[in-house]
Short mmCIF file of the C-alpha atoms (twelve columns), coordinates in Angstrom:
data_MODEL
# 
_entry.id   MODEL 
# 
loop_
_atom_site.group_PDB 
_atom_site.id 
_atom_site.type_symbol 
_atom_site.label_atom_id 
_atom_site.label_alt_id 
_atom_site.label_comp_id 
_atom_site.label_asym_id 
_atom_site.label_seq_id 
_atom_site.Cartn_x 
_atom_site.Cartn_y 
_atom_site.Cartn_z 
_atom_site.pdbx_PDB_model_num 
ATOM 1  C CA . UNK A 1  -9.468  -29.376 -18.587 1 
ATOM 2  C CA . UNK A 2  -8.842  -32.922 -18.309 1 
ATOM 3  C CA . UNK A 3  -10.872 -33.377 -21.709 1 
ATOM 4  C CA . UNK A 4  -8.280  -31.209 -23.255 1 
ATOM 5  C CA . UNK A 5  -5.176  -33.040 -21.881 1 
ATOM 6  C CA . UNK A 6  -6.648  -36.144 -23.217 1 
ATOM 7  C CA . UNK A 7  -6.970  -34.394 -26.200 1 
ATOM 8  C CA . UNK A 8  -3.579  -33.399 -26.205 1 
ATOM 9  C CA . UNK A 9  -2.124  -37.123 -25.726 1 
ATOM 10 C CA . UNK A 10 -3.727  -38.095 -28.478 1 
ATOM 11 C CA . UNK A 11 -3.149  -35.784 -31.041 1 
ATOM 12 C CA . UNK A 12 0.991   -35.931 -30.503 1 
ATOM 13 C CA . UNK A 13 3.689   -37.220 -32.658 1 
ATOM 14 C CA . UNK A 14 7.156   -38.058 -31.020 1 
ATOM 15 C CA . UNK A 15 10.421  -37.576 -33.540 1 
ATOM 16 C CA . UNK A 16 13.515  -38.572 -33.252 1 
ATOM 17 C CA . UNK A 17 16.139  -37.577 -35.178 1 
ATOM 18 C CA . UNK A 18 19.470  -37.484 -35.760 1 
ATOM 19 C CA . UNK A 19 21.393  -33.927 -34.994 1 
ATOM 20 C CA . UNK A 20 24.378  -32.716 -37.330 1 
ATOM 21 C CA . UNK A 21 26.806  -33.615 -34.437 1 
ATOM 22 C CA . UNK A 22 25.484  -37.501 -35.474 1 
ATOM 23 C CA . UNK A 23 23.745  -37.836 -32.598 1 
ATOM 24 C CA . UNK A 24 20.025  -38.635 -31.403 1 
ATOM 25 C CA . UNK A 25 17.615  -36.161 -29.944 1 
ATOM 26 C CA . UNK A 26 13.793  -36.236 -29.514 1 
ATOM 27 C CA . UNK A 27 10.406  -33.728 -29.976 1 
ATOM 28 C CA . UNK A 28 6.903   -34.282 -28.807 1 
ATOM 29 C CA . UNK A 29 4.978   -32.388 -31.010 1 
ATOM 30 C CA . UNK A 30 1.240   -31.241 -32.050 1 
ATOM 31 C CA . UNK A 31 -0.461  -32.580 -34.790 1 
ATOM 32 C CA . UNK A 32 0.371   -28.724 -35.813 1 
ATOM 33 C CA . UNK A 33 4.357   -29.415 -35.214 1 
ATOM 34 C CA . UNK A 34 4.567   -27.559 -32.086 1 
ATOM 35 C CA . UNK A 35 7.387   -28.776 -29.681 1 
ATOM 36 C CA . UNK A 36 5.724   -29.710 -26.637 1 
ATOM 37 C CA . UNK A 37 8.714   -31.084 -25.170 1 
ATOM 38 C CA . UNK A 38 12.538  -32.198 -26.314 1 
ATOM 39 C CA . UNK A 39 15.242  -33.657 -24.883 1 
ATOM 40 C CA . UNK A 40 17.628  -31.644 -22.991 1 
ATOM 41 C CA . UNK A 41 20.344  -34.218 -23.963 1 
ATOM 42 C CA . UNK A 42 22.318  -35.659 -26.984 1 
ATOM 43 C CA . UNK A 43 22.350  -39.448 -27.371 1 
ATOM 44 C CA . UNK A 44 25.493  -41.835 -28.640 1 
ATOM 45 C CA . UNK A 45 22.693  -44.418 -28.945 1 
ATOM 46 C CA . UNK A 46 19.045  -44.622 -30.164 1 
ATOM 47 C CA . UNK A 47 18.225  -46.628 -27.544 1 
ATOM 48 C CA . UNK A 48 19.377  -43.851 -24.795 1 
ATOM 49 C CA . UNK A 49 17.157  -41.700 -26.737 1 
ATOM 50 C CA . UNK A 50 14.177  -43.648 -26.769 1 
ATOM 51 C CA . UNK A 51 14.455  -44.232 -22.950 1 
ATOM 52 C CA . UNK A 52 14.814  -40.936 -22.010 1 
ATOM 53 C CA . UNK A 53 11.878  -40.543 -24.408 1 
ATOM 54 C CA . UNK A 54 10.139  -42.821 -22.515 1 
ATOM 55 C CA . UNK A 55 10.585  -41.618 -19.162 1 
ATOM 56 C CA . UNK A 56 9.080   -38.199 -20.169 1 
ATOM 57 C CA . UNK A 57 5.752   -40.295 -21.348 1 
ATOM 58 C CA . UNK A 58 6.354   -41.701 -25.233 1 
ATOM 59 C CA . UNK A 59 5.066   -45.333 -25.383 1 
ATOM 60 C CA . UNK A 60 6.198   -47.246 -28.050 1 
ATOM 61 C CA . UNK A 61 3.475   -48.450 -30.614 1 
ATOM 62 C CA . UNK A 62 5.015   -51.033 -33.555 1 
ATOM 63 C CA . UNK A 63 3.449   -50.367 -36.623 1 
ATOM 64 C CA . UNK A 64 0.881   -52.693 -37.753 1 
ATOM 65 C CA . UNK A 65 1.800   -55.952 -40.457 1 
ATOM 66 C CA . UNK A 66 -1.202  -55.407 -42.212 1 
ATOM 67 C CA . UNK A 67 -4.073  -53.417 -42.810 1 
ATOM 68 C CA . UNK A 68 -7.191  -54.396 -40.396 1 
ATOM 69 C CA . UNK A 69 -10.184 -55.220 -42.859 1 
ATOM 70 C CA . UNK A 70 -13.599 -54.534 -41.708 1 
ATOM 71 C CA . UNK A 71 -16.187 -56.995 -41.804 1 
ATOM 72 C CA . UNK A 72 -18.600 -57.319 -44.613 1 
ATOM 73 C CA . UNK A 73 -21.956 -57.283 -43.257 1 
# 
């Protein structure tokens, strides 16, 4: 079972999005987009949202500048 939960980590996307009452909300979801989780709250703030986020397990990952290249060998 653990195998799975690793699984599982890996192969989730957070959203966050903004809600017709303007504000922010969040989803963990399956590669499948399943809602594993959401927030149980509305946010003023993105911020808020992301730390609320956080505290249920989202780690923030920037995006990468560039491309990685593999080495010619």
């Amino acid at each position: 079972m653990a195998g799975f939960q690793k699984e599982a980590q890996v192969n989730a996307v957070w959203r966050f999005y903004v809600g017709q009452d303007r504000k922010w909300r969040w989803q963990h979801l399956t590669i499948h987009q399943v809602v594993i989780s959401q927030s149980h709250a509305a946010y003023k703030d993105y911020e808020g949202c992301m730390a609320d986020a956080q505290e249920k397990g989202y780690v923030f990952q920037p995006s990468q500048s560039k491309r990685i290249q593999r080495e010619m060998r």
